[in-house]
TORKOL-481442 format. One line per 4 residues: for each residue x, y, z of N, C-alpha, C. Coordinates in nm, 2 decimals. Example, Ala and Ser with C-alpha at 12.3 -4.5 7.8 and 13.67 -1.06 7.14 Angstrom:
TORKOL-481442
1.32,-0.57,0.78,1.23,-0.45,0.78,1.32,-0.33,0.78 | 1.28,-0.22,0.71,1.37,-0.11,0.71,1.29,0.00,0.79
end
This chain:
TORKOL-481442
-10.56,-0.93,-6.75,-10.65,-0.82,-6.74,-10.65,-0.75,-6.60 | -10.62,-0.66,-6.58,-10.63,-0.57,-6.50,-10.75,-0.59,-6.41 | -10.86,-0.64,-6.47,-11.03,-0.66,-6.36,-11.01,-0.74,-6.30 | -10.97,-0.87,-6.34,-10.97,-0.99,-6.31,-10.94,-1.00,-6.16
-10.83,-0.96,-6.04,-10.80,-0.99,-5.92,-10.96,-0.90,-5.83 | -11.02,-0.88,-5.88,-11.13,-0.76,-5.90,-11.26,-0.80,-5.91 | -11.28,-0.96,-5.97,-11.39,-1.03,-6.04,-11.49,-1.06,-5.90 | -11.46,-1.13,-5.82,-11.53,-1.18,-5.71,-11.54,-1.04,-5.57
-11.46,-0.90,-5.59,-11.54,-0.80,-5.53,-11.62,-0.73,-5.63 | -11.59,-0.72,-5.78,-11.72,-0.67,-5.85,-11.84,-0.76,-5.84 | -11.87,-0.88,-5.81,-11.95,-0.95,-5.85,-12.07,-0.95,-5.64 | -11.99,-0.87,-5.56,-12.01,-0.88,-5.46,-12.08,-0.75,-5.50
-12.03,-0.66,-5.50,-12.07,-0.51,-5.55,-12.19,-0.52,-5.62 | -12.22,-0.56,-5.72,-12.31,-0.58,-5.81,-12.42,-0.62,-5.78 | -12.41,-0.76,-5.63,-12.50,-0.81,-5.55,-12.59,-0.72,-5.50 | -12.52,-0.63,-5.45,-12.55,-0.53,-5.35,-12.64,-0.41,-5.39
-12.57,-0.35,-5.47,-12.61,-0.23,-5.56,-12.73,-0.20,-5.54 | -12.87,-0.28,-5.62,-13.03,-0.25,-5.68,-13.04,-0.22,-5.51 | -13.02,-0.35,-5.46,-13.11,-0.32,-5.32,-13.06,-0.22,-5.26 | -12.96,-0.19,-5.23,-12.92,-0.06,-5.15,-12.98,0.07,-5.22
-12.97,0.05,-5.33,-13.05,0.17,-5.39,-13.16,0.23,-5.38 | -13.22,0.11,-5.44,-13.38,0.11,-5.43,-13.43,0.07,-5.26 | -13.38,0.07,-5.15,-13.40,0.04,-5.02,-13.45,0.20,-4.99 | -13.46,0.32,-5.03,-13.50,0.44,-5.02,-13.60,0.45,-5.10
-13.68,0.39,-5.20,-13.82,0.39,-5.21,-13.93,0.39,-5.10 | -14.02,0.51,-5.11,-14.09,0.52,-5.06,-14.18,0.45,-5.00 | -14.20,0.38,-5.11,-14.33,0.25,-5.08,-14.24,0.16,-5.00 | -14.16,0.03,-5.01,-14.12,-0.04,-4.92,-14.05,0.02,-4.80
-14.00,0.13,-4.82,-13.89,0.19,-4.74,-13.82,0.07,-4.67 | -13.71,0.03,-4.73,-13.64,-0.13,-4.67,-13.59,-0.05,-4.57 | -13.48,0.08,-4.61,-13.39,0.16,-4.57,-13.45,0.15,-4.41 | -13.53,0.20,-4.37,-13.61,0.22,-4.28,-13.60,0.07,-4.16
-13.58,-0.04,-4.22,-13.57,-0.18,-4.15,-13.45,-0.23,-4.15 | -13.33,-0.17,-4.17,-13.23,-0.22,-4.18,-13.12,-0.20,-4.06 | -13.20,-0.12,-3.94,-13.15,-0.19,-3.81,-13.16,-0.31,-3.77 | -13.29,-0.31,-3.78,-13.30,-0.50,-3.77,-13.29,-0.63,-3.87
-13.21,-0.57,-3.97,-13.11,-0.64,-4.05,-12.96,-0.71,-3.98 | -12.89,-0.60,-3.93,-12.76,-0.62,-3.90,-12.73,-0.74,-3.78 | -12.79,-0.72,-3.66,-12.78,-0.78,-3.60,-12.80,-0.99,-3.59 | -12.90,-0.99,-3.67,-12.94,-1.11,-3.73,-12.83,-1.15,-3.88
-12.80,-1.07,-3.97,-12.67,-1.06,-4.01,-12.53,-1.14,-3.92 | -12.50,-1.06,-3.81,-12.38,-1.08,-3.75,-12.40,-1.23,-3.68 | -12.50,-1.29,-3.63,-12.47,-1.38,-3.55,-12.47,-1.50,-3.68 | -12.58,-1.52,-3.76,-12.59,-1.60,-3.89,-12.44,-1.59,-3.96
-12.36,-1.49,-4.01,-12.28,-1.47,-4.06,-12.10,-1.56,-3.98 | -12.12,-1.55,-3.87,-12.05,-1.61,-3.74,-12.05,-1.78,-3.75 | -12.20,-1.79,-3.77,-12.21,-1.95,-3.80,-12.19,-1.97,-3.94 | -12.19,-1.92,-4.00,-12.17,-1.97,-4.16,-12.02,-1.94,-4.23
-11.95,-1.86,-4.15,-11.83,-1.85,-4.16,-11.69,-1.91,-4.06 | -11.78,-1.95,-3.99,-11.72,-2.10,-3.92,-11.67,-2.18,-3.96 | -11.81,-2.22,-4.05,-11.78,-2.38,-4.11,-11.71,-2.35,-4.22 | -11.68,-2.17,-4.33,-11.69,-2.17,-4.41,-11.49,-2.19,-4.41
-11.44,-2.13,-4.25,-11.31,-2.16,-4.28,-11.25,-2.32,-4.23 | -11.34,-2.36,-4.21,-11.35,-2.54,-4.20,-11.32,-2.56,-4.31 | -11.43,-2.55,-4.39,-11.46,-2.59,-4.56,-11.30,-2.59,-4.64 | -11.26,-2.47,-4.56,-11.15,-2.44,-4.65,-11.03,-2.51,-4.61
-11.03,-2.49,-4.50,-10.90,-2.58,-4.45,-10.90,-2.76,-4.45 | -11.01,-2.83,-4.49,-11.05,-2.95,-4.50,-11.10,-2.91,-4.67 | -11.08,-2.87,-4.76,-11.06,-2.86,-4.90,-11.19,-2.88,-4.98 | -11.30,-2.84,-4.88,-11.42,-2.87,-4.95,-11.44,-2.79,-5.06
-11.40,-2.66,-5.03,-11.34,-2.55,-5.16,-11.19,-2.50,-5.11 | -11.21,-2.39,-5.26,-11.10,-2.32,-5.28,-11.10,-2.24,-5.35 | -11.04,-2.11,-5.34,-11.00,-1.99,-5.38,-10.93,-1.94,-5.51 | -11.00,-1.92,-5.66,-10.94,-1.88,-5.75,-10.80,-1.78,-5.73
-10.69,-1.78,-5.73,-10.59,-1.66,-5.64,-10.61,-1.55,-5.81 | -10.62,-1.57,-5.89,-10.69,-1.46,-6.03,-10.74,-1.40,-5.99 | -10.87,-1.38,-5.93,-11.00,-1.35,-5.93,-11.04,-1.31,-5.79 | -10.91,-1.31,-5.65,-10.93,-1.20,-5.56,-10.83,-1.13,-5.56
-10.87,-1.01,-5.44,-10.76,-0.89,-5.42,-10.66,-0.97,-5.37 | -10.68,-1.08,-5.26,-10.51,-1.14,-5.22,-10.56,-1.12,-5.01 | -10.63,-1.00,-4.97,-10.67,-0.97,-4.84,-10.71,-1.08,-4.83 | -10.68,-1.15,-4.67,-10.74,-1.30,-4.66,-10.76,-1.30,-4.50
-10.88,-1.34,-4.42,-10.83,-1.33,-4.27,-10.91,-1.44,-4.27 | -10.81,-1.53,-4.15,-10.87,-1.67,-4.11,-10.83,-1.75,-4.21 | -10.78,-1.69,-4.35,-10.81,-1.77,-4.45,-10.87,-1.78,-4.55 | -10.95,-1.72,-4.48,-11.06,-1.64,-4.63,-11.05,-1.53,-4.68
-11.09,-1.48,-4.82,-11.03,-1.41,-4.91,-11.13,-1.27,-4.82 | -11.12,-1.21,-4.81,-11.24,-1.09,-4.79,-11.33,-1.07,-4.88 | -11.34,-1.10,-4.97,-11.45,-1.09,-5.10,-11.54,-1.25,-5.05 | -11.50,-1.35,-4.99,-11.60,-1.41,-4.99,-11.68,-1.37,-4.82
-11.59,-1.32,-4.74,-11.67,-1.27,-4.61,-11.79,-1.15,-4.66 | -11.73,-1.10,-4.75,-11.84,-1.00,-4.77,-11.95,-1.07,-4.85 | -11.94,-1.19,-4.90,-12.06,-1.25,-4.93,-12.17,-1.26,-4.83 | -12.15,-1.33,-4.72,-12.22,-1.36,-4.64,-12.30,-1.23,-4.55
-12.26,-1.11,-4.62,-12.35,-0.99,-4.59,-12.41,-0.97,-4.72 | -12.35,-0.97,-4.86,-12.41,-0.85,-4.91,-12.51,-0.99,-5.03 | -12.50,-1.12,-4.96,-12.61,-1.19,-5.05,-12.75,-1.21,-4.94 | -12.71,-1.21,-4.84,-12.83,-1.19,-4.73,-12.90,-1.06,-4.74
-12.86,-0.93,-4.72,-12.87,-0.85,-4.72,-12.97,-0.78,-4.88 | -12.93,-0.84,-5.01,-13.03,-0.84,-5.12,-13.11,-0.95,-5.15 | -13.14,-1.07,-5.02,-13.27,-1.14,-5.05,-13.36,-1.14,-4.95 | -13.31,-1.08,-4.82,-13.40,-0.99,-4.73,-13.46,-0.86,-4.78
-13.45,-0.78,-4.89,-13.48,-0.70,-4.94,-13.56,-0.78,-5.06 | -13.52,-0.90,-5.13,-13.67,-0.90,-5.22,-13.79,-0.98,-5.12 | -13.72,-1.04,-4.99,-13.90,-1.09,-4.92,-13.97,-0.97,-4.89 | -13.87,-0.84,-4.84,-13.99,-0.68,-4.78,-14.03,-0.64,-4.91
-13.97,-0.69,-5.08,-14.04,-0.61,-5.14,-14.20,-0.72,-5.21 | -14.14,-0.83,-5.20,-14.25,-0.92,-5.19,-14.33,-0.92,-5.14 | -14.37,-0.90,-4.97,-14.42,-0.88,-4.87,-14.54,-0.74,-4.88 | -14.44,-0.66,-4.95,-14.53,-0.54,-5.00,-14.59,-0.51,-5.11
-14.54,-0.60,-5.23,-14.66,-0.58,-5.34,-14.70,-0.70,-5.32 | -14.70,-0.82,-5.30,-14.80,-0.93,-5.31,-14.82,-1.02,-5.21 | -14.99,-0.96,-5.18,-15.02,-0.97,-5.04,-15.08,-1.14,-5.02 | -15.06,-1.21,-5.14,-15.12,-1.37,-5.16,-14.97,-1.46,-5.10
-15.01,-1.53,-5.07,-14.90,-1.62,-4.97,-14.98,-1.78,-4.99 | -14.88,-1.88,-5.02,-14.93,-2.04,-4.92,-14.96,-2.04,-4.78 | -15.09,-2.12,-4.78,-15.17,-2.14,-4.67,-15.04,-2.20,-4.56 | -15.08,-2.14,-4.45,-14.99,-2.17,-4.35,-14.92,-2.35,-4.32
-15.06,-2.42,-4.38,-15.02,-2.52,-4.37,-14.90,-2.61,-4.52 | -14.91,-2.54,-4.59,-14.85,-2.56,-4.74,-14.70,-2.53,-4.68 | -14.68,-2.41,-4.61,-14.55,-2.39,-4.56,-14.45,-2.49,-4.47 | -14.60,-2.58,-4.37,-14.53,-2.66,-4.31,-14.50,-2.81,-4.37
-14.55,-2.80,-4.44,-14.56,-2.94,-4.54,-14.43,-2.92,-4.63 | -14.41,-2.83,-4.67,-14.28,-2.81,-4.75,-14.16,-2.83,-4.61 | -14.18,-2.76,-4.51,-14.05,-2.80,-4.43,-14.08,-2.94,-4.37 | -14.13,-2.98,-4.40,-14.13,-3.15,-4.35,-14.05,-3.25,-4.46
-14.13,-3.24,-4.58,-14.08,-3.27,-4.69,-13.88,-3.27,-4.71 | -13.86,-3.10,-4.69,-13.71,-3.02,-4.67,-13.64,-3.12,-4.58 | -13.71,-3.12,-4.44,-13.64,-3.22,-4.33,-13.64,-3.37,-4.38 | -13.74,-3.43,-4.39,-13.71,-3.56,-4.43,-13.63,-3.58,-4.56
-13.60,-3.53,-4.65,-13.54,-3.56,-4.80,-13.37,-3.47,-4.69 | -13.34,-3.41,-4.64,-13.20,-3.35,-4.57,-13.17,-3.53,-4.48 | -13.23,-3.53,-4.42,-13.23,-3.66,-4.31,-13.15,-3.77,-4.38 | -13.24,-3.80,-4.51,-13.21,-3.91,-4.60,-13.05,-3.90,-4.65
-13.06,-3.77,-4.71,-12.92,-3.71,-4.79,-12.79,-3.76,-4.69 | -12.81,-3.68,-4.55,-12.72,-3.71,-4.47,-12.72,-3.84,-4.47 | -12.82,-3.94,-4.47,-12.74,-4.04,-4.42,-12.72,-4.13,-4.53 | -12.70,-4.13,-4.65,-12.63,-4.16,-4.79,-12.50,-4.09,-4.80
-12.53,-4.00,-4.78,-12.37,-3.91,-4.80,-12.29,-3.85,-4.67 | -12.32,-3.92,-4.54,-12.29,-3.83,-4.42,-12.11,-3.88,-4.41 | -12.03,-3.95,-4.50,-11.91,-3.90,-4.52,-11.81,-3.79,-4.62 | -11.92,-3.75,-4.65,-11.88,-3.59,-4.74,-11.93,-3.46,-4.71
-11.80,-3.37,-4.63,-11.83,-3.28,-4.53,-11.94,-3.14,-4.58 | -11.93,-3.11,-4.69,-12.06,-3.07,-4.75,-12.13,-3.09,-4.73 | -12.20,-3.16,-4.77,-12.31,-3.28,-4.80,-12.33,-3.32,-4.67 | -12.29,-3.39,-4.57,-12.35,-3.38,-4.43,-12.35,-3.25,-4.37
-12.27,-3.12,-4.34,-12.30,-3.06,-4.27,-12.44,-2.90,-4.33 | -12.44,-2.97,-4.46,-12.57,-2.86,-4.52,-12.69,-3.00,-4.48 | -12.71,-3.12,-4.46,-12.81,-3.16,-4.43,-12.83,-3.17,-4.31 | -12.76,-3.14,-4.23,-12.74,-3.12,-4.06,-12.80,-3.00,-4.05
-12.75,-2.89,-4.10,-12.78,-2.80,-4.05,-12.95,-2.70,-4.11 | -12.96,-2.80,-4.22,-13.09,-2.72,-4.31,-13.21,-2.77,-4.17 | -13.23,-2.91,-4.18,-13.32,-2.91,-4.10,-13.36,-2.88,-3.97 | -13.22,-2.82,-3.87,-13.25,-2.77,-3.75,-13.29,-2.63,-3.77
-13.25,-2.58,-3.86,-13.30,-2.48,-3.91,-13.43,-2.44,-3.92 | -13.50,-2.53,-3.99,-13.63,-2.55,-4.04,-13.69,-2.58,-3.90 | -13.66,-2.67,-3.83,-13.76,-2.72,-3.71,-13.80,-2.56,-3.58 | -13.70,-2.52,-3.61,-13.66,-2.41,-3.53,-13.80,-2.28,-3.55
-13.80,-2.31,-3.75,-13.91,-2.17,-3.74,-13.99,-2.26,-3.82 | -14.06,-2.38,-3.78,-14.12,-2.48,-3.83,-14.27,-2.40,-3.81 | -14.29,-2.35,-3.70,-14.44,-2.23,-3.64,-14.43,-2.11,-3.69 | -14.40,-2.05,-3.73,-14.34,-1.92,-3.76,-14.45,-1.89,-3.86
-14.57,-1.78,-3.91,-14.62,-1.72,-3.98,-14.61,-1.68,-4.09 | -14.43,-1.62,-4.09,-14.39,-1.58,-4.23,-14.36,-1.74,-4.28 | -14.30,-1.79,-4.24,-14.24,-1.93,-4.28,-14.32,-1.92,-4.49 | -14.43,-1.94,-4.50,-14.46,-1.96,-4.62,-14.45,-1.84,-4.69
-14.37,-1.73,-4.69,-14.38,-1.60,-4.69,-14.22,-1.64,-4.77 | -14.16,-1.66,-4.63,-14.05,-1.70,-4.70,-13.99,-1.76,-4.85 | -14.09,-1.93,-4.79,-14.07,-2.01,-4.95,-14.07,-1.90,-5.10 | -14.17,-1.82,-5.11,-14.17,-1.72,-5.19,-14.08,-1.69,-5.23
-14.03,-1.61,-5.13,-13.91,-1.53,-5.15,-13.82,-1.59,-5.20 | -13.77,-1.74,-5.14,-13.63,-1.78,-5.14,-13.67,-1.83,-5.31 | -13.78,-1.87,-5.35,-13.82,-1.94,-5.49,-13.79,-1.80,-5.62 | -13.79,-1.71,-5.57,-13.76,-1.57,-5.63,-13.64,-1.55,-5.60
-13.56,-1.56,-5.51,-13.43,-1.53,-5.49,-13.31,-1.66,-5.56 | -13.41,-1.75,-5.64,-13.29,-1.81,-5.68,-13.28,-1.80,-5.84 | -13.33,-1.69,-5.92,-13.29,-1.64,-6.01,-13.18,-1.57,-5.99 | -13.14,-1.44,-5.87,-13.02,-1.39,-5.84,-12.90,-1.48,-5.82
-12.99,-1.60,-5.74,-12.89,-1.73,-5.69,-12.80,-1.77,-5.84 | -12.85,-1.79,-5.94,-12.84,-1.86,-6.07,-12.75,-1.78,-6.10 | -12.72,-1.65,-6.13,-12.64,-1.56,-6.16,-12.51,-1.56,-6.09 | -12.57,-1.51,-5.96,-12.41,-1.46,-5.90,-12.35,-1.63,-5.84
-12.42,-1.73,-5.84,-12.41,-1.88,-5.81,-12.25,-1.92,-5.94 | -12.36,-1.86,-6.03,-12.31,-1.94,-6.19,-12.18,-1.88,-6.22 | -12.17,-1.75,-6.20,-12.08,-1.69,-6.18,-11.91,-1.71,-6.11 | -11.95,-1.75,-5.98,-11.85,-1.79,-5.94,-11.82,-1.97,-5.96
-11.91,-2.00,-5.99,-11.87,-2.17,-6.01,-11.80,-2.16,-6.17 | -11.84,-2.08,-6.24,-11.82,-2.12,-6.38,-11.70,-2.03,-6.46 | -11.67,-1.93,-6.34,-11.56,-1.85,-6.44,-11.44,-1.94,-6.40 | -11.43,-1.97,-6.27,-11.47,-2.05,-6.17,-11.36,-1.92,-6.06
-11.44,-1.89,-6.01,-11.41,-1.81,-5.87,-11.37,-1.90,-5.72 | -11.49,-2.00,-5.74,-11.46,-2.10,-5.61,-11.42,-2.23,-5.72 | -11.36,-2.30,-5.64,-11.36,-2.44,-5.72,-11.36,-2.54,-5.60 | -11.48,-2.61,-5.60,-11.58,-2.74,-5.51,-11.45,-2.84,-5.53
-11.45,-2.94,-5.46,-11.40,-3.05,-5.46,-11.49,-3.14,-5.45 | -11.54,-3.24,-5.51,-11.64,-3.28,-5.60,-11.63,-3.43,-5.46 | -11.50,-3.47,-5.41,-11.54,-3.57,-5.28,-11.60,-3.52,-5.17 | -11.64,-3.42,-5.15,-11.67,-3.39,-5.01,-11.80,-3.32,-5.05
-11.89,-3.34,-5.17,-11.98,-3.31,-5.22,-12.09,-3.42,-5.29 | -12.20,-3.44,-5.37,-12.24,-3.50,-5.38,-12.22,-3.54,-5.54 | -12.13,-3.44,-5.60,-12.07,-3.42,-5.72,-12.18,-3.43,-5.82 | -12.31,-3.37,-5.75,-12.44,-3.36,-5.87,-12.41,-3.19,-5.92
-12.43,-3.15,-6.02,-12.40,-2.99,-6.03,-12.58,-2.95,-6.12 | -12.59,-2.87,-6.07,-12.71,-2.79,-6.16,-12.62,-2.63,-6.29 | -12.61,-2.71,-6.39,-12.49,-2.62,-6.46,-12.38,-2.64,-6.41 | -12.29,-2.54,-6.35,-12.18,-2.56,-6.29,-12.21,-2.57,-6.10
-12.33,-2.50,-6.07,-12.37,-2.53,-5.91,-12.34,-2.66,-5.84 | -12.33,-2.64,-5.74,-12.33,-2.83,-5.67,-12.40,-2.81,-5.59 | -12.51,-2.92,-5.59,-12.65,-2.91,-5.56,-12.71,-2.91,-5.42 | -12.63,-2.87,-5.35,-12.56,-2.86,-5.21,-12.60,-2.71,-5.17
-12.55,-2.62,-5.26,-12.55,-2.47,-5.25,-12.71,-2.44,-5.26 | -12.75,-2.45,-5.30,-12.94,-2.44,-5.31,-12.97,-2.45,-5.18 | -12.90,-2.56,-5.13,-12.95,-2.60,-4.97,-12.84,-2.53,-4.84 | -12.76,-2.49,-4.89,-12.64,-2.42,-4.79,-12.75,-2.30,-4.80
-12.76,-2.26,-4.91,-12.81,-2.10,-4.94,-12.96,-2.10,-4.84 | -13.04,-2.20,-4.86,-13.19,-2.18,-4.83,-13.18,-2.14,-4.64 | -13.05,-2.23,-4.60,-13.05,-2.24,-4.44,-13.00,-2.10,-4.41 | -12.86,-2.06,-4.50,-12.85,-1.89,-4.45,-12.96,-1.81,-4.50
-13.02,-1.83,-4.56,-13.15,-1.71,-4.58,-13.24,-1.73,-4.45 | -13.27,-1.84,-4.44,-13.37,-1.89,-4.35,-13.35,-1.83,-4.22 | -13.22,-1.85,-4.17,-13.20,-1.80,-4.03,-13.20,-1.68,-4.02 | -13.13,-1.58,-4.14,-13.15,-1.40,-4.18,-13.27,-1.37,-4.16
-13.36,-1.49,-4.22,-13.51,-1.39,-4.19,-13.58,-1.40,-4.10 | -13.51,-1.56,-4.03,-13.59,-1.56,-3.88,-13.52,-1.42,-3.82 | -13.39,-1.43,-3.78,-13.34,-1.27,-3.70,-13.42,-1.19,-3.74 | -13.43,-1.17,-3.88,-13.51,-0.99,-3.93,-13.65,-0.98,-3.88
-13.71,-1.07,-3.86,-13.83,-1.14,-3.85,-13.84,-1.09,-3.71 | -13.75,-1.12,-3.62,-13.79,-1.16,-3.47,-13.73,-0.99,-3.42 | -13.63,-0.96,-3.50,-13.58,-0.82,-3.42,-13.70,-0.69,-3.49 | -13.78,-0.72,-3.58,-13.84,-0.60,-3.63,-13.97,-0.61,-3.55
-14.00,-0.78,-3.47,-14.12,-0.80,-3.38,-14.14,-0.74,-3.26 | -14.00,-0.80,-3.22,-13.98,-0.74,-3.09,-13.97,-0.57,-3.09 | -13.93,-0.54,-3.19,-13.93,-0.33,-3.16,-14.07,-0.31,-3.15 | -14.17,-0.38,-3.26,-14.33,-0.31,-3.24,-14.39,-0.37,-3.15
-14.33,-0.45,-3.04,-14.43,-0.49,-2.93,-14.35,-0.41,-2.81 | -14.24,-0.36,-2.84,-14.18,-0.27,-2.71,-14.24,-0.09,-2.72
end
């Protein structure tokens, strides 16, 4: 089929779309906040595509060759670099649209109790699994994460979001595990799957969101106090 080398930039596309759209509604006006998108973007995107041509050259995944265009730098396909913009980029857009219709949030303290919980259950993981490079380096890295915006006000603002953003997750997740777009290597993982997910990605996903919204968070602060 003709779509097919096509599958994993439509499915990128498709990510992107509602939010870019609807980012020119008046009421949230996202459009309006998306200078202090990018930059928190680029440095997050730097770390997560680090490890992500690690991953690949140490075979934690790999690349359906069907289902990309074939453009590859570093190694990686460009359809998956463009992931790590255009899936940050539409779940920072459902926390401002969250943020603006629903003004009820977990008590500040509810938010830190869940990252403690996050940290201690990451801690354990790593050290049952800390010879499978997945699997240790998403439990390494979730909880420095967490400690980092452990104070942080949105913090429970967040959980929201990210608890709402894994219905998208389920989709464009399922998507690429199941047509199968990526294909996991099940040793360097904990080889648990949620459907076709490996139960790893929930927690890869939560650390890149997390740090996108610390940046969006910290660069939209610092403009209204300058």
């Amino acid at each position: 089929m003709v779509v097919k080398p096509y599958t994993y930039l439509i499915i990128n596309i498709l990510t992107i779309f509602f939010p870019v759209v609807l980012s020119f509604d008046k009421r949230v006006a996202f459009a309006k906040t998306w200078r202090y998108i990018w930059p928190g973007m680029a440095i997050t995107g730097v770390v997560f595509l680090f490890w992500d041509v690690l991953f690949t050259i140490y075979g934690v995944w790999s690349f359906n060759d069907k289902y990309i265009i074939g453009l590859r730098f570093f190694g990686l396909p460009l359809e998956e670099i463009l992931f790590f913009l255009t899936v940050p980029f539409a779940c920072i857009f459902i926390y401002a649209c969250l943020n603006y219709y629903i003004k009820w949030q977990l008590p500040q303290n509810a938010g830190k109790g869940i990252s403690i919980t996050l940290i201690i259950v990451s801690l354990v993981l790593l050290a049952i699994y800390h010879g499978r490079l997945y699997t240790a380096v998403t439990f390494a890295l979730l909880p420095v994460v967490l400690l980092v915006t452990f104070k942080k006000n949105w913090l429970p603002r967040f959980y929201l979001a990210y608890l709402v953003s894994l219905l998208p997750f389920y989709i464009v997740n399922g998507l690429l595990t199941s047509i199968p777009v990526v294909l996991y290597n099940n040793a360097q993982n904990m080889a648990i799957r949620v459907t076709t997910i490996p139960f790893e990605d929930h927690f890869y996903s939560m650390a890149l969101l997390l740090m996108n919204i610390a940046f969006y968070e910290y660069y939209k602060n610092r403009k209204a106090t300058i």
